[in-house]
PQR file with spaces between the fields and no chain letter, atoms N, CA, C, O and H, PARSE charges and radii, in Angstrom:
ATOM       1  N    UNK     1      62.236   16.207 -144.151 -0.4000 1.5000
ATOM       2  CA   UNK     1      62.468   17.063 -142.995 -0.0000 2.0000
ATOM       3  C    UNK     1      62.670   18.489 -143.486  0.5500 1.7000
ATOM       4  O    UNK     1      63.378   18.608 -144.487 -0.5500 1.4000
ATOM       5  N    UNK     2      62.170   19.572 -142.950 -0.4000 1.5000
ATOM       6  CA   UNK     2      61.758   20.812 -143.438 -0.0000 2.0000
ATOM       7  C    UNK     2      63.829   21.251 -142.634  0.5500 1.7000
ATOM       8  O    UNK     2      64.474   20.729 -141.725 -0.5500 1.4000
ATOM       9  H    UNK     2      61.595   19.476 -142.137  0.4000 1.0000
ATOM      10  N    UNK     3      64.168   22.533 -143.710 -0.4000 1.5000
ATOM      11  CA   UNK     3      65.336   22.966 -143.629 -0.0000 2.0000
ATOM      12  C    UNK     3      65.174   23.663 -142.563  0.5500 1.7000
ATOM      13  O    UNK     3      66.038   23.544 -141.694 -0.5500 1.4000
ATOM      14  H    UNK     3      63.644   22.958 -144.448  0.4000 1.0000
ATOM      15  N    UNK     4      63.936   24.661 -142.306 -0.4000 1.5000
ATOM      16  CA   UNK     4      64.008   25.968 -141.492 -0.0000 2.0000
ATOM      17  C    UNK     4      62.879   25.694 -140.844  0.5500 1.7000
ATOM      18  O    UNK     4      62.574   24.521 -140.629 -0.5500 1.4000
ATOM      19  H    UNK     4      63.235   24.758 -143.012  0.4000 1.0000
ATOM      20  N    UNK     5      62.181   26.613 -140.482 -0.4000 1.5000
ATOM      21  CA   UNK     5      60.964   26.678 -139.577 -0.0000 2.0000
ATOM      22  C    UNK     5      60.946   27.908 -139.414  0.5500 1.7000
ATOM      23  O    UNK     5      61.965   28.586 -139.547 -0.5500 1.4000
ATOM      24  H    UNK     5      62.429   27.566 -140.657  0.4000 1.0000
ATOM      25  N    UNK     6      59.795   28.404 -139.102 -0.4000 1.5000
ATOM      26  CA   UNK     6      59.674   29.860 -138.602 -0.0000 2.0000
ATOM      27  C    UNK     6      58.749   29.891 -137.074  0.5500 1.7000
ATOM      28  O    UNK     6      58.593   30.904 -136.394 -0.5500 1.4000
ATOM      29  H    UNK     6      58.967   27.854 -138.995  0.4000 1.0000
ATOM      30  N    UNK     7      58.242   28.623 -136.776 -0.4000 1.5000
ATOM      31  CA   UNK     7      57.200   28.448 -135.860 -0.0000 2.0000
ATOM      32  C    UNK     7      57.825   28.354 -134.411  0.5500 1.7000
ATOM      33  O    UNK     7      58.397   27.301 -134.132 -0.5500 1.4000
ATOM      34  H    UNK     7      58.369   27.800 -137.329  0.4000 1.0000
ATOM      35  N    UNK     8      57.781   29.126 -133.684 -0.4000 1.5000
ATOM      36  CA   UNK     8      58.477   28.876 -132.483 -0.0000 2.0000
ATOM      37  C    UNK     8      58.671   27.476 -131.758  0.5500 1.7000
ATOM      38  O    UNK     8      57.700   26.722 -131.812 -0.5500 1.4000
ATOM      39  H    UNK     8      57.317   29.982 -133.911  0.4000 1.0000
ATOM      40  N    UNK     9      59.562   27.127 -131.227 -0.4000 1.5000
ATOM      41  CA   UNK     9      59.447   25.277 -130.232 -0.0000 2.0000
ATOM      42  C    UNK     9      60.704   25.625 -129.277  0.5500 1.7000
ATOM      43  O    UNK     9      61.589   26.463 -129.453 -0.5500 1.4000
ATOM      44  H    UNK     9      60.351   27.740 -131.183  0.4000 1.0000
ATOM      45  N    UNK    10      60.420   24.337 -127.757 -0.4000 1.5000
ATOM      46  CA   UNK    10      60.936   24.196 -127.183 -0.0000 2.0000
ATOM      47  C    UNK    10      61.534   22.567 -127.080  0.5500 1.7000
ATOM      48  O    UNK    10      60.964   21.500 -127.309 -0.5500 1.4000
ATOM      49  H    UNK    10      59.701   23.657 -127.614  0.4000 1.0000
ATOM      50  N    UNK    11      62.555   22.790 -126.754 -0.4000 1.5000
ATOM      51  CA   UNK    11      63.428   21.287 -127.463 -0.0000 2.0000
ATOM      52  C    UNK    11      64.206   21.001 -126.275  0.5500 1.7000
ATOM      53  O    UNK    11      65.305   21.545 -126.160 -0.5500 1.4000
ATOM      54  H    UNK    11      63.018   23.656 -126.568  0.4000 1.0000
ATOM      55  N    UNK    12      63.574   19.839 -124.944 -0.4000 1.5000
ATOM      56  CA   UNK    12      64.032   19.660 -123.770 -0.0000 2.0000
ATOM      57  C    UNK    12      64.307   18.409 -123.775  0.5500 1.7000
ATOM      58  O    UNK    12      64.095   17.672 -124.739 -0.5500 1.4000
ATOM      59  H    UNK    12      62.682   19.397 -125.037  0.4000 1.0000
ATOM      60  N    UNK    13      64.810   18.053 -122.682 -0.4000 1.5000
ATOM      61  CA   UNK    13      64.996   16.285 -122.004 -0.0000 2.0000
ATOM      62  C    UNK    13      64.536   16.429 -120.329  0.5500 1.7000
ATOM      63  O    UNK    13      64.096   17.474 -119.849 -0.5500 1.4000
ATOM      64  H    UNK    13      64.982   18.651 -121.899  0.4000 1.0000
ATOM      65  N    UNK    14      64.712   15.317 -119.663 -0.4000 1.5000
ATOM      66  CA   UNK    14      64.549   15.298 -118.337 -0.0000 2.0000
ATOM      67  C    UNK    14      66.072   14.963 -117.996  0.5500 1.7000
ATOM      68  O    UNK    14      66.850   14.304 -118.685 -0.5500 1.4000
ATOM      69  H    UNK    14      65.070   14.469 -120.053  0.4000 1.0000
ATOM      70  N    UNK    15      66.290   15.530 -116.859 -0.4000 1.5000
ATOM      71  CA   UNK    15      67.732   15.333 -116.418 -0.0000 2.0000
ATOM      72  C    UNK    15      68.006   13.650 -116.344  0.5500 1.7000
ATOM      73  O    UNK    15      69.124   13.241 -116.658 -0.5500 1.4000
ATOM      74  H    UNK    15      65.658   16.065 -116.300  0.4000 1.0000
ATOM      75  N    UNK    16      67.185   12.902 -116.013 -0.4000 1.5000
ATOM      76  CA   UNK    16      67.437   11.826 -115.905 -0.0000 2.0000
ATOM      77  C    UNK    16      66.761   10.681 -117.161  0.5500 1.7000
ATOM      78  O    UNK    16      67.049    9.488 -117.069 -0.5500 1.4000
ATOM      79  H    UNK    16      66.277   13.234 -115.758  0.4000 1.0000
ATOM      80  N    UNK    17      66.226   10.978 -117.839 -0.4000 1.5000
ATOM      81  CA   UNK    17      65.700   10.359 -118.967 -0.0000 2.0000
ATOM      82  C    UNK    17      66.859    9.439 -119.618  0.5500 1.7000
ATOM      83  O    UNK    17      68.004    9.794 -119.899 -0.5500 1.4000
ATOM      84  H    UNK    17      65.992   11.947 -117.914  0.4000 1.0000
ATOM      85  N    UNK    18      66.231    8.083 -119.796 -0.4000 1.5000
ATOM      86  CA   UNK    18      67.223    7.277 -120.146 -0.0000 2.0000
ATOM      87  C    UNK    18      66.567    6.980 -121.982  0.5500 1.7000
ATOM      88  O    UNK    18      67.091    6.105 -122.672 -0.5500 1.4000
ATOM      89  H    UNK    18      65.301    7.794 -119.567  0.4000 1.0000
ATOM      90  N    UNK    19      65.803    7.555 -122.337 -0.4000 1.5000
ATOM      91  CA   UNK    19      65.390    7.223 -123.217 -0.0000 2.0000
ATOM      92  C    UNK    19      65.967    8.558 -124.078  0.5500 1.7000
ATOM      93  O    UNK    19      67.050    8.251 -124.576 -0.5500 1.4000
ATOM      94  H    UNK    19      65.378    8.266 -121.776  0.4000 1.0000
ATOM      95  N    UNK    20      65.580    9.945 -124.407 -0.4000 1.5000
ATOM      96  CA   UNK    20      65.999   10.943 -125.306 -0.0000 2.0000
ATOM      97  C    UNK    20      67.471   11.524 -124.255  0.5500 1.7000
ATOM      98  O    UNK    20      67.327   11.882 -123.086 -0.5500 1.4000
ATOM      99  H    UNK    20      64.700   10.195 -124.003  0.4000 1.0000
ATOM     100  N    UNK    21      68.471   11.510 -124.794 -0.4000 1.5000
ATOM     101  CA   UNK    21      69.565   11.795 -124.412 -0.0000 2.0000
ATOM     102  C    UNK    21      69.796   13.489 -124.565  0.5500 1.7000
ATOM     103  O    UNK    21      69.079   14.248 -125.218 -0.5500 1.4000
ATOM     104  H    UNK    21      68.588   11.219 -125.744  0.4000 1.0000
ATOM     105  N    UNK    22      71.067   13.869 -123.733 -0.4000 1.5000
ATOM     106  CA   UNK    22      71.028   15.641 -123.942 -0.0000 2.0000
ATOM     107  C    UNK    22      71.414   15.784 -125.239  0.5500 1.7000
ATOM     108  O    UNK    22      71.307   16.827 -125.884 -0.5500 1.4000
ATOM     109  H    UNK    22      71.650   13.253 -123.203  0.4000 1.0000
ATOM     110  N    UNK    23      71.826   14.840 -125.598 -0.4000 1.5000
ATOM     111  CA   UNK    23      72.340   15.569 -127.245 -0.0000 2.0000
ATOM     112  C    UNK    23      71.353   15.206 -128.833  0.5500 1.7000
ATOM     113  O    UNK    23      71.480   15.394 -130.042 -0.5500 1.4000
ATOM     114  H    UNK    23      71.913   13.993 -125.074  0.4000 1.0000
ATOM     115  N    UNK    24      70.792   14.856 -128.294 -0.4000 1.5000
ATOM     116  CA   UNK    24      69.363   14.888 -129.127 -0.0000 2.0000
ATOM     117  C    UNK    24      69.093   16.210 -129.223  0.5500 1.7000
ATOM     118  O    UNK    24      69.477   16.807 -130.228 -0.5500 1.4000
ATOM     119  H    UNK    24      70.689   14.704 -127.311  0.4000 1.0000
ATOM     120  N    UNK    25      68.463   16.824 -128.310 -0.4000 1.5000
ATOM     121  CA   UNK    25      67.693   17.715 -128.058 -0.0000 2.0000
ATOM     122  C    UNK    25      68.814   19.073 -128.554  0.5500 1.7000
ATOM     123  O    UNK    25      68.347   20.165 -128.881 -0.5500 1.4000
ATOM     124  H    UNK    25      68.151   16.339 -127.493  0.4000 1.0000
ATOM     125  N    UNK    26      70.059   18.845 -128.546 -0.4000 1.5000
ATOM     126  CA   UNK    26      71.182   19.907 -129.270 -0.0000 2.0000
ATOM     127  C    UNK    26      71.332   19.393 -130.763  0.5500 1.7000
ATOM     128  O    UNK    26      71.884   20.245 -131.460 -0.5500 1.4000
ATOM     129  H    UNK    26      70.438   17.959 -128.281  0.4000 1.0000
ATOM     130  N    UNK    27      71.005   18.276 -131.422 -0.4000 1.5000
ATOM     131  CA   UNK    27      70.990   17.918 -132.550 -0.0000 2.0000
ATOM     132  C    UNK    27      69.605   18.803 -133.369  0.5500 1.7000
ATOM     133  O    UNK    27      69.652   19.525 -134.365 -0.5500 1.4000
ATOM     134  H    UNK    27      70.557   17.584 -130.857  0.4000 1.0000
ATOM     135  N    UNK    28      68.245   18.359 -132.386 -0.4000 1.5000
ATOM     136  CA   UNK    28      67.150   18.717 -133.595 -0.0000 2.0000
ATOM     137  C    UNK    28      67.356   20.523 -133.821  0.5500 1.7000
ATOM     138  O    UNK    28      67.160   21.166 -134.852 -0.5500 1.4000
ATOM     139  H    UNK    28      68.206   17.772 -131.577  0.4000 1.0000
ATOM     140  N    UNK    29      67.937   21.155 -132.106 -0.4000 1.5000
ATOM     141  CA   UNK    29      68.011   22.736 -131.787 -0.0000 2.0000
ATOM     142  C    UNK    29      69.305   22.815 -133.289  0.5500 1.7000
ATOM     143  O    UNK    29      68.770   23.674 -133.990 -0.5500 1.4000
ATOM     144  H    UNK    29      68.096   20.633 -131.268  0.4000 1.0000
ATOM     145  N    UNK    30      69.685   22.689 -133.509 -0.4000 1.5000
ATOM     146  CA   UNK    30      70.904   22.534 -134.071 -0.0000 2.0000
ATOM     147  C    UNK    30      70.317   22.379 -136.182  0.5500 1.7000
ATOM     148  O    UNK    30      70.762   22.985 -137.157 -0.5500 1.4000
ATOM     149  H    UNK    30      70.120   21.991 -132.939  0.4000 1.0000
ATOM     150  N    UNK    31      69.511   21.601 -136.107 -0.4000 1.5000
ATOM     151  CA   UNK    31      68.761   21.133 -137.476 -0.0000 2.0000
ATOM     152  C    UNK    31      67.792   22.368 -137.472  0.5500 1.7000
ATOM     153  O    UNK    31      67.965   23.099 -138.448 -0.5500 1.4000
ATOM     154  H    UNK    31      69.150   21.109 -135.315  0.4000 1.0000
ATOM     155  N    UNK    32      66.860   22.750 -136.642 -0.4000 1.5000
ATOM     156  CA   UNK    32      65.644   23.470 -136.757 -0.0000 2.0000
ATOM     157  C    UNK    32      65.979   25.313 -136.828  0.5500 1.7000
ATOM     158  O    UNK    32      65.235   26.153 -137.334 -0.5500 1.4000
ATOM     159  H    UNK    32      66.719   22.156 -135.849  0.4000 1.0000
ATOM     160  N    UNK    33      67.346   25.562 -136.140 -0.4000 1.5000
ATOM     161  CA   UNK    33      67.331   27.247 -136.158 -0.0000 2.0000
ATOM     162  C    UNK    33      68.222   27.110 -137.064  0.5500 1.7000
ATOM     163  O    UNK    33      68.722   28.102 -137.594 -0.5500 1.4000
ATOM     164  H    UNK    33      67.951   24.880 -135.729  0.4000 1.0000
């Protein structure tokens, strides 16, 4: 898994998604900037 990135991304869920949870999506935001 790469430390940094320089490539822009957007890192969402669906409000109701039972499958990727909200804190996923604050984990990878969290790993990637």
């Amino acid at each position: 898994v790469a430390k940094s990135c320089f490539v822009p991304a957007l890192f969402g869920h669906a409000t109701e998604d039972d499958f990727i949870q909200p804190h996923h999506s604050d984990r990878i935001y969290d790993t990637y900037a």
